[in-house]
Each structure stands twice: as structure tokens, then as C-alpha cells.
C-alpha positions, 0 to 999 in steps of 0.5 A, a space after each residue: 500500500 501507499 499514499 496519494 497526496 493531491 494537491 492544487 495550485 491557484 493563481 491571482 487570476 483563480 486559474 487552478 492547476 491539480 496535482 498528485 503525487 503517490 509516495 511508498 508507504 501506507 499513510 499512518 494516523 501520525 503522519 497524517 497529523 504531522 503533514 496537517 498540523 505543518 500547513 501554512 494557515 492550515 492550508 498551504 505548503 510548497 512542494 518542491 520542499 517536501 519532495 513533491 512535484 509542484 506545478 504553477 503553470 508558469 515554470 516558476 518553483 516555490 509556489 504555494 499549493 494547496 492540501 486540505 484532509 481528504 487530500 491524503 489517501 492510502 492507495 495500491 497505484 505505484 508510486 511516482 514520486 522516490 520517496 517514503 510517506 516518512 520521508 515527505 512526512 518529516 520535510 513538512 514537519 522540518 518547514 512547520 512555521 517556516 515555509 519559504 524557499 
């Protein structure tokens, strides 16, 4: 089992752009906390620091993405992305409070 994490990008002018990423491993009730509780404002992260592709439409990197709850689910897809769920999991909770490129 692994874990789907989706995700969305959206622009000043509402343009939204989804993405997903499935990471190795079967999402725990820990790590779910972990990723939520790291969230800027409950709401935003930037992927490309916690491992994840992120994708703003404008090539630009570093942008805000938005994850909300039931944006974590445990999957049998195969993964796209090389890391574990306790990997991604530990890069949220080292940006907790610091979320900048």
C-alpha cells in the first residue's frame, strides 16, 4: 500500500492547476497529523520542499499549493514520486512555521 497526496495550485487570476503525487508507504494516523498540523494557515505548503512535484503553470518553483484532509489517501497505484510517506512526512514537519524557499 501507499499514499496519494493531491494537491492544487491557484493563481491571482483563480486559474487552478491539480496535482498528485503517490509516495511508498501506507499513510499512518501520525503522519497524517504531522503533514496537517505543518500547513501554512492550515492550508498551504510548497512542494518542491517536501519532495513533491509542484506545478504553477508558469515554470516558476516555490509556489504555494494547496492540501486540505481528504487530500491524503492510502492507495495500491505505484508510486511516482522516490520517496517514503516518512520521508515527505518529516520535510513538512522540518518547514512547520517556516515555509519559504
Amino acid at each position: 500500500m501507499n499514499t496519494k497526496i493531491s494537491y492544487m495550485y491557484t493563481d491571482h487570476s483563480n486559474n487552478k492547476r491539480h496535482c498528485a503525487a503517490i509516495v511508498s508507504g501506507r499513510l499512518n494516523g501520525r503522519q497524517r497529523k504531522t503533514i496537517l498540523n505543518s500547513l501554512f494557515a492550515k492550508v498551504y505548503f510548497i512542494p518542491e520542499l517536501v519532495y513533491l512535484p509542484g506545478d504553477s503553470g508558469a515554470g516558476d518553483r516555490n509556489q504555494f499549493h494547496a492540501l486540505y484532509t481528504n487530500d491524503l489517501e492510502v492507495t495500491e497505484e505505484a508510486p511516482t514520486v522516490n520517496r517514503s510517506i516518512q520521508e515527505v512526512a518529516e520535510a513538512f514537519k522540518k518547514h512547520a512555521n517556516a515555509w519559504s524557499a
